[in-house]
C-alpha positions in Angstrom: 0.0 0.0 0.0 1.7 3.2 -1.2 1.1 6.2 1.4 -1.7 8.6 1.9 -1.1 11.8 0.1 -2.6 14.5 1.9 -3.1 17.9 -0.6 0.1 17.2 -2.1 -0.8 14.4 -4.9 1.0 16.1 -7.8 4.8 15.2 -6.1 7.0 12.9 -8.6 6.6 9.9 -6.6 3.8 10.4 -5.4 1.3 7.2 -5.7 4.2 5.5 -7.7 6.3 2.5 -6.5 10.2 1.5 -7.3 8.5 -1.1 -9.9 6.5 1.5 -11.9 9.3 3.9 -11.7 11.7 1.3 -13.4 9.0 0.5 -15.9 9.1 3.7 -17.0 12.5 4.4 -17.1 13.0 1.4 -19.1 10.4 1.7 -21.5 11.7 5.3 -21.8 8.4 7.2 -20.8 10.8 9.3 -18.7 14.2 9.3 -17.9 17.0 10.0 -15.5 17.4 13.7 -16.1 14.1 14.2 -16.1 13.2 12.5 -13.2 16.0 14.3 -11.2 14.9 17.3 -12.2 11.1 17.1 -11.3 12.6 16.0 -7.5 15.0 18.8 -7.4 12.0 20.9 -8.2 9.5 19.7 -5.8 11.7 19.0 -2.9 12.6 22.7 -3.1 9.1 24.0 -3.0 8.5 21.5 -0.4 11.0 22.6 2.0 8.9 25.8 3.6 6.4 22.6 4.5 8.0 20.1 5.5 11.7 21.0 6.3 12.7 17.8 5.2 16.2 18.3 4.0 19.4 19.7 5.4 21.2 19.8 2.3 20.9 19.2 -1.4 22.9 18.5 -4.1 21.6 19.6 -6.9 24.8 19.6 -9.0 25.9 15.7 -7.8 22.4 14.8 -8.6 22.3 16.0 -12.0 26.0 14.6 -12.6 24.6 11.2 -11.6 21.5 11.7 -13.6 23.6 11.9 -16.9 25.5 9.0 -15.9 22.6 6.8 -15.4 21.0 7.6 -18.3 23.6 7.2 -20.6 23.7 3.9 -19.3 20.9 2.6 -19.4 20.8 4.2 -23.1 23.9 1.9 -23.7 22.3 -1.2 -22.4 24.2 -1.1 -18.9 21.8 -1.9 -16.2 22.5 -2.2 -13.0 19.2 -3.2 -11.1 15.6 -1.5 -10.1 17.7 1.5 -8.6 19.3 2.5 -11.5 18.6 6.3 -12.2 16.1 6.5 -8.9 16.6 9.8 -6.8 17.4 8.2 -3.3 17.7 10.5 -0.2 19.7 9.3 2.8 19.5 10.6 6.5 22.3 13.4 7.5 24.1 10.9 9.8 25.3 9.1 7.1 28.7 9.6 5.2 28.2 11.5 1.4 31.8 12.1 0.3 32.2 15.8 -0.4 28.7 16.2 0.6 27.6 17.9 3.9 26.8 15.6 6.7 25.4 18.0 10.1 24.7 15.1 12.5 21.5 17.4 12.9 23.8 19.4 15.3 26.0 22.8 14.9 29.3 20.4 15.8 29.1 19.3 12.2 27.6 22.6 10.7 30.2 22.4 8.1 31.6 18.8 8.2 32.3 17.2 4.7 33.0 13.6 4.7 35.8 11.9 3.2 34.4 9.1 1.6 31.1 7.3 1.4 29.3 5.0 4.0 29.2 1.6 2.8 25.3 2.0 2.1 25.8 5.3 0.0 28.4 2.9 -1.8 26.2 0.5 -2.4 23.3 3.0 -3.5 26.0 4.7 -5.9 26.9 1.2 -7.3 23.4 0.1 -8.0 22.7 3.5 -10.0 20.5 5.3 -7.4 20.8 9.0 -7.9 21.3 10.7 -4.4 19.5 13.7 -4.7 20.7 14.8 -0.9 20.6 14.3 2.9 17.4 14.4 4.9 16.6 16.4 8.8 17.4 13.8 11.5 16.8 14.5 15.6 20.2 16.0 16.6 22.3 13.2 16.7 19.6 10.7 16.2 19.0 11.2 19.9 15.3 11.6 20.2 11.9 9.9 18.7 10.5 13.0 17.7 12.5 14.9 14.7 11.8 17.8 16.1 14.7 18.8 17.7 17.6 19.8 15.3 20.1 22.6 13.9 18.1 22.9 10.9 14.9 22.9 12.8 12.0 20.7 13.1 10.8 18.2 10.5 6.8 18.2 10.0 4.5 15.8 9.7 2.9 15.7 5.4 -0.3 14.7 6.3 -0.1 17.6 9.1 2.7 19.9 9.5 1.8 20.7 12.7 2.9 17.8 13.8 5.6 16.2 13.9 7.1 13.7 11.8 8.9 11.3 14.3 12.4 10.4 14.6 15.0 10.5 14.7 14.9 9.4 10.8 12.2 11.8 10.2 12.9 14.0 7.1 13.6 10.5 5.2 10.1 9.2 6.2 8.6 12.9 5.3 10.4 12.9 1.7 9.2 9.2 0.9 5.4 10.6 2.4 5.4 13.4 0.8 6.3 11.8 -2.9 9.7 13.4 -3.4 11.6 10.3 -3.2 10.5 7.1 -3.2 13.2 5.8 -1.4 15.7 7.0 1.5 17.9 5.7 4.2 17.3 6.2 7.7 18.5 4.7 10.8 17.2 3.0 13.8 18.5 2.5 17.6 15.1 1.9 19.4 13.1 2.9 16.5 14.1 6.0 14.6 12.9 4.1 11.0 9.9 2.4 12.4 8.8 5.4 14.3 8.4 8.1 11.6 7.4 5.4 9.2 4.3 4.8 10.9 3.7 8.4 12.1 3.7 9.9 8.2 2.0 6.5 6.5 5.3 4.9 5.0 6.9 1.4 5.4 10.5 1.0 6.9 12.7 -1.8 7.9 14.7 -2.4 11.3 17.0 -5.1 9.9 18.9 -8.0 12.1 21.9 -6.9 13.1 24.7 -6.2 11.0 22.4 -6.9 7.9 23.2 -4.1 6.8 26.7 -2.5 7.4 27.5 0.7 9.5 30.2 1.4 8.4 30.5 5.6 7.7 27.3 5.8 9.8 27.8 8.3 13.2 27.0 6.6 15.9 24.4 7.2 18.8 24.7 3.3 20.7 26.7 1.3 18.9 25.4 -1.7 20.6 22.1 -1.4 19.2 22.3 0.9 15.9 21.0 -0.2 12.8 20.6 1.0 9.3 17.5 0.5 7.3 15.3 1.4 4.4 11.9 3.6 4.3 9.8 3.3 1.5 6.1 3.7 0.4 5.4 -0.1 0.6 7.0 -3.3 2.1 8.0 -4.3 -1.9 10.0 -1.2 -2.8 11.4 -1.7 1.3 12.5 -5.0 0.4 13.9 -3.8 -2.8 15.8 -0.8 -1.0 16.9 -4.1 1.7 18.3 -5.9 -0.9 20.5 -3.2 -2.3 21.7 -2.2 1.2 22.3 -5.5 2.3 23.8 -6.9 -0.3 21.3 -9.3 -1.2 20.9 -11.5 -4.0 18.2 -14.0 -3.5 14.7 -13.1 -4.3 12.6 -13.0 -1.3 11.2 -16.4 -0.3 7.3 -17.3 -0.6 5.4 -16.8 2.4 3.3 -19.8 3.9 0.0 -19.8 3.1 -1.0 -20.1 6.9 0.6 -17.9 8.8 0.9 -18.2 12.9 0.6 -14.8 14.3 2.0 -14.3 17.5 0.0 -11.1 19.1 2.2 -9.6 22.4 -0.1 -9.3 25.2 0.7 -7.7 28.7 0.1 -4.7 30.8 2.8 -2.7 28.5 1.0 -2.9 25.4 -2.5 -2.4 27.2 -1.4 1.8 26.4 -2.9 2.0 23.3 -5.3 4.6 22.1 -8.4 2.7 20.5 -7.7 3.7 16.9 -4.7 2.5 16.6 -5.8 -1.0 17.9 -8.0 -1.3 15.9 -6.5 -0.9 12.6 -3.9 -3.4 14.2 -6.7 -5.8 14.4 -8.0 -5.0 11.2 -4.5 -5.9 9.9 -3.7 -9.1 11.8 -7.3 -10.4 10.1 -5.4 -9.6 6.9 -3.0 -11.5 7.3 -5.1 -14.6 8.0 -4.2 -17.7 9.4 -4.1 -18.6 13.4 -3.4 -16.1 15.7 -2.7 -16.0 19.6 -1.7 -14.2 22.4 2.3 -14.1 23.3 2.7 -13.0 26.9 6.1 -10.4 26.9 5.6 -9.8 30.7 9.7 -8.4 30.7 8.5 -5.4 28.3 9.4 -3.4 31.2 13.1 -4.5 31.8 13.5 -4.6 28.2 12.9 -1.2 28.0 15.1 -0.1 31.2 18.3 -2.3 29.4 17.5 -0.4 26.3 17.8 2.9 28.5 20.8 1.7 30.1 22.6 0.6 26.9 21.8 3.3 24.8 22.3 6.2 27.6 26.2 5.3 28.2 27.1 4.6 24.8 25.9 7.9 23.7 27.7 10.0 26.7 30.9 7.4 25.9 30.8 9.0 21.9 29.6 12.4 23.4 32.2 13.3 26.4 34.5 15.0 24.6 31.7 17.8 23.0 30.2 17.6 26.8 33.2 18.7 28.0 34.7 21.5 25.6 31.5 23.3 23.7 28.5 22.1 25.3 26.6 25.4 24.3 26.5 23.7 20.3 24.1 21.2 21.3 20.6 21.6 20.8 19.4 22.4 25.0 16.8 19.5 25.1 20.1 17.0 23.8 22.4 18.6 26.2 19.6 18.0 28.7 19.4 14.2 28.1 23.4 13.9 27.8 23.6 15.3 31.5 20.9 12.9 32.2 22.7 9.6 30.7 26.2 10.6 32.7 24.7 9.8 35.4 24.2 6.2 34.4 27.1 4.0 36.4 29.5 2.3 34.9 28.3 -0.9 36.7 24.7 -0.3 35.9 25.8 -0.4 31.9 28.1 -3.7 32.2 25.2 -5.2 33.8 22.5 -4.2 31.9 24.5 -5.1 28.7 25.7 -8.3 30.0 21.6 -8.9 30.4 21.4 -7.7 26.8 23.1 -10.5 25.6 21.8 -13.4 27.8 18.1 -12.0 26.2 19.0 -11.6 22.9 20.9 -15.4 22.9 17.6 -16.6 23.8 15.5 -14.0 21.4 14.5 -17.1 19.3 12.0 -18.3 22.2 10.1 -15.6 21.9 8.5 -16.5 18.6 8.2 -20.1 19.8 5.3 -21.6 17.6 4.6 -18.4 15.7 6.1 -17.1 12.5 5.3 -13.0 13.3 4.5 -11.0 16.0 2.2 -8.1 15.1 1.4 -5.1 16.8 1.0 -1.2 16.8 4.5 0.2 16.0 3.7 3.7 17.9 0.8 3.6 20.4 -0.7 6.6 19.3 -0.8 9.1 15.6 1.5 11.6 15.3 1.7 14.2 18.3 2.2 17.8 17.7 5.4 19.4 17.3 6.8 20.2 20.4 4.8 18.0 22.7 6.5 16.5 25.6 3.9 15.3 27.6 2.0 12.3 28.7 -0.5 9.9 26.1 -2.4 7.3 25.8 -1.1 6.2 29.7 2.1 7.2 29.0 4.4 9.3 31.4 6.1 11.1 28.5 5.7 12.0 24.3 8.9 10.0 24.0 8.0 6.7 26.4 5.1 6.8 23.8 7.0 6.7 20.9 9.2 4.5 22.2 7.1 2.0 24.4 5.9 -0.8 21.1 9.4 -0.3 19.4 12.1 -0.6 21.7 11.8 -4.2 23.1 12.7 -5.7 20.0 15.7 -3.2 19.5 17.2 -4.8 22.7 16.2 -8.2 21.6 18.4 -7.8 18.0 15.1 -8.9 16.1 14.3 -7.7 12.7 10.9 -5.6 12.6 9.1 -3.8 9.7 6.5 -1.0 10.1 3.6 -1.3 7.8 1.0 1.6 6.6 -2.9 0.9 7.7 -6.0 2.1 5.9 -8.4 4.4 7.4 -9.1 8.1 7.6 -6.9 10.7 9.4 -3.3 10.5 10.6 -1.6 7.6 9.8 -1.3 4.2 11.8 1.3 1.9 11.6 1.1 -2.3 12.2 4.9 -3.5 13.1 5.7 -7.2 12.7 8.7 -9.1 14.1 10.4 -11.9 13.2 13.2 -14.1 13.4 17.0 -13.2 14.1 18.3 -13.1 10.6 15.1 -13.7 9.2 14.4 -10.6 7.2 13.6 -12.1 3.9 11.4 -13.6 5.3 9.8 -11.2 7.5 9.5 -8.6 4.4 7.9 -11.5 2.4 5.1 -11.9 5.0 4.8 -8.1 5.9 4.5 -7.8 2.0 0.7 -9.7 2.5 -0.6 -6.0 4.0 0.7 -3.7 0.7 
């Protein structure tokens, strides 16, 4: 299911998947150039809106735009990529190209070389058109916190778009690019995938390299795709991860596992029940799966995620503290507090969990639930939903456990009227073929 456009349906991607776009391209109804051009254009009248770029590279884009096309022209084709605009969050490595962190201690940092994943993009023919708003540092669920200012929401830019990959979900939402790359630590892809109608895809670990990616907890970073359906997700997957296989068939009768517990009781009715709509789409049996450590999961998460990032922060802490973004600088202060025996403990318990991760799906081939417990909030909002003490513990609350368990999880666009609503299923460690090929069932 491609997203929901909301005023905006005229946008080059808008209503189009990878698969039509290739079509196209190949039976020459448009081309590289021309396709380049027509983003260029609408991501720069979009950017008043949405604010969903940091920077653009107009003249890089139109470079690879003539490449591409001359080679497909010549009969060189290098895969359902080749000649796509692509957009890729601003924590990831562009060589020559601007890349802020989302903070004013990179306002004018130019990388070296590429990430592995830009690598990839650039060897599969994507066209990178530029790099999109993340939370400062990727530190936050909402997107709203950043040098370049918040990110808003396409279907209503008063609120906000989530994070921390937010401007790539808002760009694939808002039709400028079908693709992007974001990143996720407890749910910064899933998160503003389901807030602004999109699909995106928390691989297994290392499925996807990190190499030339900054860093916010390197124990439980991730890189992964956002698209407008779980197909052109899986095809953005395949590229990033290096991928060759097709992905498998999915059984015709599917065991849904459904995670029950006080935790996920913290739902607001909508939401629920779009879930429910979805898990009767799926078919096949489903049943209850008691997660009664959602709690501790979450704490370890906290633990993990809190010491790693004051470990890759301290020296900015220490020397020009006044660059950060005050609510960042407010959470840094926060995590140093976080003993050193508290982390080796917690990430000792990390471990032991995620060894055992496998039990959790005992009997069932998915879990399925609501990836964010609520639609989007406004921007700005900090405080309590749905039962929740905070915005963030919202945002947070459905995505996070499966973060600290290392399980692959894929956030799905729902039907319906008004802000979006996102299913997220989980699956198997190192099964995200086959997760994608079973999420794929809801497009």
């Amino acid at each position: 299911m491609l997203p929901r456009m909301m005023g905006y349906p005229n946008e080059p991607f808008a209503g189009r998947t990878l698969a039509e776009v290739g079509r196209d391209l190949r039976a020459g109804r448009t081309g590289p150039v021309e396709l380049v051009e027509a983003t260029l254009a609408a991501v720069e009248a979009a950017q008043p809106r949405y604010n969903a770029f940091v920077t653009v590279d107009a003249e890089g884009a139109r470079a690879a735009a003539v490449r591409a096309a001359g080679e497909l022209a010549g009969g060189t084709d290098r895969g359902p990529l080749h000649g796509v605009p692509v957009a890729v969050k601003d924590i990831v490595d562009t060589a020559g190209l601007r890349t802020t962190m989302g903070s004013r201690h990179f306002a004018g940092h130019l990388p070296a070389g590429d990430a592995t994943v830009v690598a990839r993009l650039r060897a599969a023919g994507a066209v990178i058109v530029g790099k999109t708003t993340t939370h400062e540092f990727a530190y936050g669920p909402m997107g709203d916190v950043a040098a370049n200012g918040p990110c808003a929401n396409p279907h209503d830019p008063a609120r906000m778009a989530g994070g921390s990959s937010a401007g790539s979900a808002a760009a694939v939402a808002a039709g400028l690019v079908p693709l992007a790359v974001g990143t996720d630590t407890g749910g910064s892809v899933r998160i503003p995938a389901a807030l602004c109608g999109v699909a995106g895809l928390r691989p297994s670990p290392d499925g996807i390299p990190g190499a030339g990616v900054f860093p916010l907890s390197w124990s439980l970073d991730t890189v992964g795709p956002i698209a407008g359906c779980v197909a052109d997700v899986a095809l953005g997957w395949r590229v990033l991860a290096g991928a060759r296989e097709d992905l498998p068939e999915a059984p015709s009768a599917i065991r849904i596992g459904v995670p029950t517990g006080a935790w996920f009781d913290r739902v607001e009715p909508r939401v629920a029940a779009a879930v429910e709509d979805a898990v009767r789409r799926l078919g096949g049996d489903a049943r209850e799966v008691a997660v009664p450590d959602a709690e501790e999961l979450y704490h370890l998460y906290r633990v993990v995620q809190s010491a790693e990032a004051v470990s890759i922060h301290r020296e900015r802490l220490d020397t020009a503290p006044e660059l950060f973004c005050p609510e960042t600088l407010d959470r840094l202060r926060l995590a140093e507090r976080v003993p050193a025996w508290e982390y080796a403990r917690s990430l000792r318990r990390m471990h032991a969990l995620r060894a055992a991760a496998v039990r959790r799906l005992a009997g069932v081939d998915v879990l399925v639930l609501p990836t964010v417990p609520v639609p989007a909030p406004p921007l700005g909002f900090r405080d309590g939903v749905a039962g929740w003490d905070t915005t963030r513990d919202a945002l947070l609350a459905f995505t996070v456990p499966w973060s600290t368990l290392g399980l692959p999880a894929v956030s799905v666009p729902l039907p319906g009227d008004g802000l979006p609503v996102g299913a997220q299923l989980v699956g198997l460690p190192g099964g995200d073929a086959e997760l994608l090929a079973l999420a794929a069932r809801l497009d």
